[in-house]
C-alpha positions in Angstrom: 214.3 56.2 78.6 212.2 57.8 75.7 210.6 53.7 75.0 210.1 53.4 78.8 208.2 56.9 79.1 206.2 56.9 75.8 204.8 53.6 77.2 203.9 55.5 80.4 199.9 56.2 80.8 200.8 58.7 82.7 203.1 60.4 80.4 200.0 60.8 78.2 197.4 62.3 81.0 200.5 65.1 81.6 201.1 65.8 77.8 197.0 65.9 77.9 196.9 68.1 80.7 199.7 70.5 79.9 198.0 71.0 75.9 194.8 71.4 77.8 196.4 74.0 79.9 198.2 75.5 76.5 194.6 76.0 75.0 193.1 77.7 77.4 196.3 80.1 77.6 195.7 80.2 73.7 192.5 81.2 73.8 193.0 84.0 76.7 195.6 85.8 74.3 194.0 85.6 71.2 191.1 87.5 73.2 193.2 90.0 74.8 194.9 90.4 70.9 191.0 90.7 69.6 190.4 93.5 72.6 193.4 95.4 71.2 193.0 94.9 67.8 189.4 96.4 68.1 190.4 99.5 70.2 193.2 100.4 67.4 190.9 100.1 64.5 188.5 102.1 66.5 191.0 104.6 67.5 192.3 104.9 63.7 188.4 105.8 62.7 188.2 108.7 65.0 191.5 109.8 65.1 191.1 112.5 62.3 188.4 114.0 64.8 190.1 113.4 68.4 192.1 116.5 69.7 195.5 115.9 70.3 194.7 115.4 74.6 192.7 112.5 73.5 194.9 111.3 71.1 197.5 111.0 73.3 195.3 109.3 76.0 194.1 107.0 73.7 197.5 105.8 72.2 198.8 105.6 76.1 195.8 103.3 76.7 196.8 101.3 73.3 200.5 100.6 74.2 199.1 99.6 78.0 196.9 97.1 76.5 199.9 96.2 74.1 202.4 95.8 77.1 199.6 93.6 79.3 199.0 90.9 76.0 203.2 90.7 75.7 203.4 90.4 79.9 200.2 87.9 80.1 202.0 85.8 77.0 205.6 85.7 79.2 203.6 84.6 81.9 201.6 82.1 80.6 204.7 80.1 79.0 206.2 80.4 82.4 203.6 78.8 83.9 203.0 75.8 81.2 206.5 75.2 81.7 206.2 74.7 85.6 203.1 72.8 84.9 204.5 70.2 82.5 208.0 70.1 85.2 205.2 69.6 88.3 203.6 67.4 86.2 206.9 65.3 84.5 208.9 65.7 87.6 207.5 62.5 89.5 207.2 60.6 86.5 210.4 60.7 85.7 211.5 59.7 89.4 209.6 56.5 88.8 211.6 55.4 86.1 214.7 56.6 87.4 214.0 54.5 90.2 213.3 51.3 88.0 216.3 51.9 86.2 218.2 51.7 89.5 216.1 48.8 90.5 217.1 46.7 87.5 221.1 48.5 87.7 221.3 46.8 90.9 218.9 43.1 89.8 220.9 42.7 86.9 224.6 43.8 88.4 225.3 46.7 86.0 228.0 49.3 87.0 226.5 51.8 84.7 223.3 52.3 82.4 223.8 54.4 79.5 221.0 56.0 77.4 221.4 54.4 73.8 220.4 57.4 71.8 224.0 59.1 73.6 226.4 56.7 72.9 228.7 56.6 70.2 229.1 52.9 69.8 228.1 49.9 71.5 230.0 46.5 71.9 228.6 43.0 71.1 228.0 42.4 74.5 225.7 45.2 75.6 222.4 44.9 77.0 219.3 46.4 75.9 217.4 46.7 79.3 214.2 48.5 78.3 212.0 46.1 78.7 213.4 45.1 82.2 212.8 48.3 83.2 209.0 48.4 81.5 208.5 45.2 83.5 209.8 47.0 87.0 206.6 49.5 85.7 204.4 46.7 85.1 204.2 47.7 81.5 203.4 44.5 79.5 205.6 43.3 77.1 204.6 43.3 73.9 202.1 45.7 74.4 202.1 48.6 72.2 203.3 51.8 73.0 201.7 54.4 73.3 201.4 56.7 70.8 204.1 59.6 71.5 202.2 62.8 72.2 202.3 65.7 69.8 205.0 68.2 71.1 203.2 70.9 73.6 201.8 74.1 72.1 202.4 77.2 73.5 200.2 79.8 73.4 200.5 81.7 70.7 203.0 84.8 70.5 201.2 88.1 70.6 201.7 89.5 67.0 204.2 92.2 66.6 202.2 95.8 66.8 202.3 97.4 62.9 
């Protein structure tokens, strides 16, 4: 199935979508990181003069900020992964449904995925481009470039 769905336009507008989607998360942490990296060299600069109330405030306020980058990055990669899976999901119906389609036009009992199979026999059939024509993908057109693998947004750095 990986020939028939890199050859998918649509494989490449969700990929698009979801790194588009992975940016934006990207961008929304490193600013939250940039937020909390200023209070704590601001905090270190007047900590000699803060009385220990203050202090204490202050370094709650810190680990708060801390806690809300780590929560926002969990729930970001949640939600990029129910994007690409919302995204994916129908996709992947369609070729499952024009493997079945050309299961049932060209008699086959069973369709195996080549890349899981341990050996094949003289007579097996390579179907892939049956089932590319059952998506009215062109032979001999090129595939589509594979996308890059999807980003996630970057993992808050570790406090120091």
């Amino acid at each position: 199935t990986a020939a028939v769905m890199e050859a998918l336009p649509d494989v490449k507008a969700a990929t698009t979508r979801v790194q588009e989607l992975a940016k934006s998360f990207d961008a929304e942490i490193k600013r939250m990181q940039d937020e909390f990296r200023a209070k704590a060299e601001a905090y270190q600069k007047e900590e000699a003069t803060m009385s220990d109330l203050i202090k204490k405030k202050r370094q709650q306020e810190l680990q708060e900020m801390d806690a809300r980058t780590q929560n926002s990055y969990q729930t970001m990669q949640e939600e990029l992964q129910k994007e690409q899976e919302k995204l994916m999901a129908p996709i992947r119906t369609k070729v499952t449904n024009a493997i079945n389609k050309v299961c049932e036009a060209q008699g086959c009992a069973y369709i195996f995925e080549s890349s899981v199979l341990l050996a094949t026999g003289s007579t097996a059939l390579d179907l892939t481009q049956a089932v590319k024509d059952a998506l009215g993908i062109k032979a001999g057109a090129a595939a589509a470039k594979p996308a890059p693998a999807v980003a996630a947004p970057a993992k808050p750095a570790a406090k120091k």
